[in-house]
Residue frames as qw, qx, qy, qz and C-alpha x, y, z in Angstrom:
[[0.757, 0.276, 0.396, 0.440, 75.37, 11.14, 42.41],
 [0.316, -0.698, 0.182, 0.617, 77.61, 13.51, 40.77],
 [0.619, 0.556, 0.453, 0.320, 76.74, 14.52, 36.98],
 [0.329, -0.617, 0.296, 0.650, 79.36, 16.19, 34.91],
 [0.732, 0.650, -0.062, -0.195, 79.07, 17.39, 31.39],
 [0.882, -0.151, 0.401, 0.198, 81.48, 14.80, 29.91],
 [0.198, 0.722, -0.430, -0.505, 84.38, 14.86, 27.06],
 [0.928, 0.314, 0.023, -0.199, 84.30, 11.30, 25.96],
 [0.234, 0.551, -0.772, 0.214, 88.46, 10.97, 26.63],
 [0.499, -0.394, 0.682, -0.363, 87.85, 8.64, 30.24],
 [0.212, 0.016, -0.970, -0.118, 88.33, 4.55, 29.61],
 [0.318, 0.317, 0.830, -0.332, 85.37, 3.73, 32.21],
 [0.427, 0.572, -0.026, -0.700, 82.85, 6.13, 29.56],
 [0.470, 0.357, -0.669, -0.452, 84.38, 4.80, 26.21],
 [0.053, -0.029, -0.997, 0.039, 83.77, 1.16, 27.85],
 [0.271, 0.562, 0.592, -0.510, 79.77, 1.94, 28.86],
 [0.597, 0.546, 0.057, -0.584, 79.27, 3.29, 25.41],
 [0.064, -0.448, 0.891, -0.046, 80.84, 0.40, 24.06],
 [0.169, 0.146, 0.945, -0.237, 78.57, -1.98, 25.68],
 [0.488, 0.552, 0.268, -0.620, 75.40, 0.26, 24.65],
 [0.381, 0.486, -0.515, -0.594, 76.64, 0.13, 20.96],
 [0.162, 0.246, -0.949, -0.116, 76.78, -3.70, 21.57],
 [0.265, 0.285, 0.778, -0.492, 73.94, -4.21, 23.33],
 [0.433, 0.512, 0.046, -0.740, 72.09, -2.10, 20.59],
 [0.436, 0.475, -0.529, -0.552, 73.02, -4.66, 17.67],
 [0.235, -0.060, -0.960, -0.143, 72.76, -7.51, 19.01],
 [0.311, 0.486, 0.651, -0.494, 68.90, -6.41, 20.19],
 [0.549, 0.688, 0.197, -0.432, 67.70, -4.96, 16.86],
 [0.684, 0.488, 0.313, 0.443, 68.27, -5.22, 13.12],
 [0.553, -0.190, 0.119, 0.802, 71.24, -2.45, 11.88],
 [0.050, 0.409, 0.414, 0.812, 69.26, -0.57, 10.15],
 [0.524, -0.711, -0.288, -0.369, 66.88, 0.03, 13.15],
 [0.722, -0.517, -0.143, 0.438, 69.74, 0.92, 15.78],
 [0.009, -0.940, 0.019, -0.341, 69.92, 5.01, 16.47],
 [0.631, -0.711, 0.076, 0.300, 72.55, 5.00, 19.02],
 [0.362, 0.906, -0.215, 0.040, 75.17, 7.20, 18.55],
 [0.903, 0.069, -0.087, 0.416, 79.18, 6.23, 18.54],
 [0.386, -0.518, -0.032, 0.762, 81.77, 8.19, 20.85],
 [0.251, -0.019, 0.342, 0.905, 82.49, 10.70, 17.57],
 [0.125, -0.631, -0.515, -0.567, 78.89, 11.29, 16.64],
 [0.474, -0.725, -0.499, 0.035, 78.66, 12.37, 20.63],
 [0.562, -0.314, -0.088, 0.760, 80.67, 15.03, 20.15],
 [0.244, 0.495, 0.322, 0.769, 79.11, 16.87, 17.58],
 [0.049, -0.143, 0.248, -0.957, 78.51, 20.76, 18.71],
 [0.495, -0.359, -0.206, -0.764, 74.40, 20.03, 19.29],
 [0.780, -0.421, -0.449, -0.119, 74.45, 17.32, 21.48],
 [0.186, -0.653, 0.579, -0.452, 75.91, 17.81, 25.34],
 [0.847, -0.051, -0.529, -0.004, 77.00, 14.21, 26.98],
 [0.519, -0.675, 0.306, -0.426, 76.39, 13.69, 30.93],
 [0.753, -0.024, -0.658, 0.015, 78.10, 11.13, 33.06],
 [0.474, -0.717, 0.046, -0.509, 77.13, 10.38, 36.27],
 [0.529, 0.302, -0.662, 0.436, 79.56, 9.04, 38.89],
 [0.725, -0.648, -0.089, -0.214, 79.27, 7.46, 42.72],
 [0.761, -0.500, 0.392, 0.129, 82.25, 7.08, 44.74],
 [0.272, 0.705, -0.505, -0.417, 84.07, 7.78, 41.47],
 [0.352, 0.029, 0.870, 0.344, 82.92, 5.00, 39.80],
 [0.192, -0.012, -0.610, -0.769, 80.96, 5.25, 36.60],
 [0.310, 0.139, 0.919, -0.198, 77.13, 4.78, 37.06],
 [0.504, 0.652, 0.563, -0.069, 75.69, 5.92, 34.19],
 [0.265, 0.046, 0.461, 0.846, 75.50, 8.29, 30.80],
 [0.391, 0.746, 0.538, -0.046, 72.61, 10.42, 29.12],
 [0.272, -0.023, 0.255, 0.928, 73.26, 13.06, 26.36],
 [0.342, 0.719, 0.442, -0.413, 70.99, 15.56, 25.25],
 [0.359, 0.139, 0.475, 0.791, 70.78, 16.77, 21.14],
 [0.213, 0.457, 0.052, -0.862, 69.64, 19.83, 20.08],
 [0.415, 0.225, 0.844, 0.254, 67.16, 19.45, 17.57],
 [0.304, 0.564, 0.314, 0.701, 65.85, 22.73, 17.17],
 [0.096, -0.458, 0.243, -0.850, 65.18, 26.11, 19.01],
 [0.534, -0.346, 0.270, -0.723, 62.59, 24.48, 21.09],
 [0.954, -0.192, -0.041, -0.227, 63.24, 20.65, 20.89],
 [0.129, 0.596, -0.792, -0.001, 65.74, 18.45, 21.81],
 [0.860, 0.075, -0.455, -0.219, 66.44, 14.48, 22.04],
 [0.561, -0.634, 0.520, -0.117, 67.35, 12.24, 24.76],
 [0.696, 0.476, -0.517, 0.149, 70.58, 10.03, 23.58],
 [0.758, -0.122, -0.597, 0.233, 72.23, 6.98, 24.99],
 [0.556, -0.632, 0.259, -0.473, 71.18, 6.15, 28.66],
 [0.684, 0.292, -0.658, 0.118, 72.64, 4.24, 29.74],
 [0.691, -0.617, 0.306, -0.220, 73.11, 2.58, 33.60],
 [0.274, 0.492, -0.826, 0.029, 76.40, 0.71, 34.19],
 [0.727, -0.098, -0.627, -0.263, 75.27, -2.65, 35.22],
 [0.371, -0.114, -0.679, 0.624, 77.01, -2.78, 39.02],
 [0.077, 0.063, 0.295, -0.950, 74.41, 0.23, 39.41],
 [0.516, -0.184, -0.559, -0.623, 71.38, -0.99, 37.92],
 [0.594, -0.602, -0.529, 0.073, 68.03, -1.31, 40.59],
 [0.391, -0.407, -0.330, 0.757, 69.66, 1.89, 42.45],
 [0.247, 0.804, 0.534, -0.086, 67.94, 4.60, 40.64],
 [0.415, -0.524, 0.203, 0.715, 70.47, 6.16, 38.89],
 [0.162, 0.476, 0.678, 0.536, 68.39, 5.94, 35.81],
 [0.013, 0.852, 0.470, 0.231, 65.95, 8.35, 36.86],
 [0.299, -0.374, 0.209, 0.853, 68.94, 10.72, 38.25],
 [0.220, -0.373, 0.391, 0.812, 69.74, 11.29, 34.91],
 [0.133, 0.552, 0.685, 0.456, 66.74, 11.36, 33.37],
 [0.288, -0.820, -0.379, 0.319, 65.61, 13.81, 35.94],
 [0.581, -0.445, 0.240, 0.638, 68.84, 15.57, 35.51],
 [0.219, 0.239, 0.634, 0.702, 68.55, 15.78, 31.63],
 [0.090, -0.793, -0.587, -0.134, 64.83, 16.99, 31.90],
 [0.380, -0.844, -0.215, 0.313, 66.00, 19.68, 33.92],
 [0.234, -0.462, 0.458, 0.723, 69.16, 21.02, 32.16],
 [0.156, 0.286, 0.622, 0.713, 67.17, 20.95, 28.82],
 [0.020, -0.901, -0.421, -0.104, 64.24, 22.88, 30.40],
 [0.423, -0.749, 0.006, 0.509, 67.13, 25.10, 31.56],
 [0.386, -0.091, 0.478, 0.784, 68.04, 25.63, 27.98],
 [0.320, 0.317, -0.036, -0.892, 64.64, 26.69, 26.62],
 [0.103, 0.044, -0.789, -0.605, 63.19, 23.93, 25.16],
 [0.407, -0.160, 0.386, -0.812, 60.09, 23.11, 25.63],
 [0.925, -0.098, 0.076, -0.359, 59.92, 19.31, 24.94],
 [0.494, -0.389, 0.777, -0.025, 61.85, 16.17, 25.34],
 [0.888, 0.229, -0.098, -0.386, 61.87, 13.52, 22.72],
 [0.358, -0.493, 0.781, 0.139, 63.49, 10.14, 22.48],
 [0.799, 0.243, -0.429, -0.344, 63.38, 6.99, 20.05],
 [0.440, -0.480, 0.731, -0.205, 63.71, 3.45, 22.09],
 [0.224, 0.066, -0.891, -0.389, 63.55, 0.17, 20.79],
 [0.720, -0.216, -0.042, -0.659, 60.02, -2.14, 20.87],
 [0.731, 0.040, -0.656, 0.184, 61.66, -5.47, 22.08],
 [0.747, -0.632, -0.207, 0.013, 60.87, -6.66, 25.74],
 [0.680, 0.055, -0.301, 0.666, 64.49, -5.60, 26.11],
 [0.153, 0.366, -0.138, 0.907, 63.48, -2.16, 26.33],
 [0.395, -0.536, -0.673, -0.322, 60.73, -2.59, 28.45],
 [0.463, -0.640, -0.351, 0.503, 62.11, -1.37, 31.43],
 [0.342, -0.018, 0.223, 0.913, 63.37, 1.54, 29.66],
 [0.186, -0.422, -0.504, -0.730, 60.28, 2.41, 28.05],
 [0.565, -0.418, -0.648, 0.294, 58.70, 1.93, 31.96],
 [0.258, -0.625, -0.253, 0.692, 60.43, 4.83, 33.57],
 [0.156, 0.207, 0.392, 0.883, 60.24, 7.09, 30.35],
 [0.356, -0.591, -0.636, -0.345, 56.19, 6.74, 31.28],
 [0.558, -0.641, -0.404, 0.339, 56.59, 7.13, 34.97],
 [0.337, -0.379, -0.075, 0.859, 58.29, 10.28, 34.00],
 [0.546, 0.621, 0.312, -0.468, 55.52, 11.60, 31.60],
 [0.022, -0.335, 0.651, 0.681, 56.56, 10.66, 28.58],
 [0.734, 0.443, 0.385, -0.342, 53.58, 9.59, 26.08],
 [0.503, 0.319, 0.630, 0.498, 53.88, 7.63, 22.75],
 [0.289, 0.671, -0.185, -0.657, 54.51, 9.86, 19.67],
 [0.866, 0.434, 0.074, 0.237, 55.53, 9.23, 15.89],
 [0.598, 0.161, -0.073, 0.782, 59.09, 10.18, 14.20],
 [0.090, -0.991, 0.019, 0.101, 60.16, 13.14, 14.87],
 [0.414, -0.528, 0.622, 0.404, 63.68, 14.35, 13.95],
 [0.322, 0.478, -0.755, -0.313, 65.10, 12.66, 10.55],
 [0.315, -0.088, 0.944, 0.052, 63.59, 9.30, 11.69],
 [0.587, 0.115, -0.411, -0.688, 60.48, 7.33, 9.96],
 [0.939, -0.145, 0.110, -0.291, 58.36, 4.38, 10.80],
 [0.190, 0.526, -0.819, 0.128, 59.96, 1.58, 12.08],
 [0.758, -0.225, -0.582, -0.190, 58.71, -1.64, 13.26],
 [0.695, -0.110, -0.522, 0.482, 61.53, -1.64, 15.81],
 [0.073, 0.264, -0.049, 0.960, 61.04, 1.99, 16.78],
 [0.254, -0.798, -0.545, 0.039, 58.91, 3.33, 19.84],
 [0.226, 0.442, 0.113, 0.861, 58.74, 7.21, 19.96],
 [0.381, -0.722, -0.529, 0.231, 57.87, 9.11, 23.07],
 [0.355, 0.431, 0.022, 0.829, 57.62, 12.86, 23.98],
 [0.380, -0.661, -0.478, 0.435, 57.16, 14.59, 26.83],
 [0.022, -0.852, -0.236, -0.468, 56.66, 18.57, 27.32],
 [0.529, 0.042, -0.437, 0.727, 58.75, 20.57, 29.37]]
């Protein structure tokens, strides 16, 4: 697979975050749904990957600065024709690696607690992530599972 730091201009992208945004609301209450929207994934702190097979879309991850020595993982995403090929952990891999290449020296993310995310929350483990609390600007949340991993 072929990951490229992205601009958010390409149709197949804007359509895959799209679906995330949609998927996200109609799995949690609005007030408890962190995903960010094409414009917020531009701001200067956050860098947005997309990974591509046979030039076709087969995923997304972004990373956000969060401070000198942390940062956040932001919408993964797997396009659905790719999902069960392991293109998730790519770019989880991928991320991990281009934020330890920045200096940070941990990884956090915020995922939802509904069996949807279950697979999500799955490979986060299998890649060492461990349950945390907020971190960042968030706060308890029913709907909210926090994990952080060390770089």
């Amino acid at each position: 697979m072929k990951i490229i730091i992205d601009d958010l201009t390409g149709g197949e992208v804007l359509a895959l975050l799209e679906e995330h945004l949609y998927e996200m609301y109609a799995t949690s209450p609005p007030e408890s749904v962190h995903a960010l929207d094409v414009e917020a994934l531009k701001a200067s702190n956050i860098t947005f990957f997309s990974g591509w097979k046979q030039q076709q879309l087969a995923g997304c991850v972004a990373i956000k600065t969060l401070d000198t020595h942390s940062a956040e993982l932001k919408s993964m995403r797997t396009a659905k024709p790719f999902r069960g090929c392991g293109v998730a952990s790519q770019l989880l891999l991928f991320a991990l690696e281009h934020a330890k290449m920045k200096g940070f020296s941990s990884v956090s993310l915020e995922t939802g607690t509904q069996d949807y995310f279950l697979a999500a929350r799955t490979l986060y483990k299998k890649f060492g992530f461990v349950d945390c609390g907020p971190f960042g600007s968030y706060s308890i949340d029913p709907n909210s599972h926090f994990m952080t991993r060390a770089l």
